[in-house]
N, C-alpha and C positions, 0 to 999 in steps of 0.2 A: 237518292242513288244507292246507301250502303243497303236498306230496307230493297232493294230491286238485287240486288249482287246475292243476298241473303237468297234470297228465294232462288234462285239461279244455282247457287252452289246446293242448296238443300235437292232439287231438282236432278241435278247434275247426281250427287249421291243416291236418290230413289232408286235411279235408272241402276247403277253401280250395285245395289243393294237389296238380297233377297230374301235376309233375315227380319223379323219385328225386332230381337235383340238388338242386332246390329243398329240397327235405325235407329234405336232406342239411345243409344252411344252416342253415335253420331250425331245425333239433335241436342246434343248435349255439350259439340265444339263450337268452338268459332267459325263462322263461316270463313274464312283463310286458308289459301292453301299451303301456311307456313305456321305451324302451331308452338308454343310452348312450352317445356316439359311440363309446365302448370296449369297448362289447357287439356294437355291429356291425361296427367295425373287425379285433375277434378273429374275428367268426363270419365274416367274408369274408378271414380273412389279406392283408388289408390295412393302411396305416395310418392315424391316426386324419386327415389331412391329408387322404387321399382323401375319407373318408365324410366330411367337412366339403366337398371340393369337390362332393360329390354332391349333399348338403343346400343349398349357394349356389347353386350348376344348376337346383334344383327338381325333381331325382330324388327323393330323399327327402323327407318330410314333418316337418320339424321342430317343434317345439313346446315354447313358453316354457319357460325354466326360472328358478331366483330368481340373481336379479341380474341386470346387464348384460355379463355376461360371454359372450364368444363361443362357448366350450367348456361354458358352464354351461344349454344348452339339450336335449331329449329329444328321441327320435326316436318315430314312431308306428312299431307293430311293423306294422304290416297296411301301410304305406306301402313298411317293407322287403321282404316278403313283395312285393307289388304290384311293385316292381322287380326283381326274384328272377325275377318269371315275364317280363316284358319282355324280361331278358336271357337267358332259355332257353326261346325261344319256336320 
């Protein structure tokens, strides 16, 4: 079932997706559409300090996580995607 969602989500991105870069990024997340700043921080070889400055910016789309912890919040995957193509426009 997770090997079927994969490809589904991958799919679901193609369509979304007109770059090679980008795509190239993006095959590089979890298939979820709720990421971690460690999911996106690996898939941009970056660190997690950036993708946190990106998310305070309002480049990326953050989204609650449990607690009040600053590191303890999600990313929306379609928010990364969405900034992906901004910055290979």
């Amino acid at each position: 079932m997770i090997q079927q969602r994969d490809m589904l989500v991958e799919l679901e991105d193609a369509k979304a997706i007109d770059s090679v870069e980008v795509q190239d990024i993006v095959n590089r997340l979890p298939a979820s559409p709720l990421l971690s700043v460690a999911d996106v921080a690996g898939a941009l070889n970056r660190s997690s300090e950036y993708v946190r400055g990106l998310v305070d910016s309002g480049e990326l789309k953050k989204l609650p996580g449990l607690g009040k912890v600053r590191e303890n919040y999600q990313i929306s995957r379609v928010s990364v995607i969405q900034y992906l193509k901004r910055c290979f426009k």
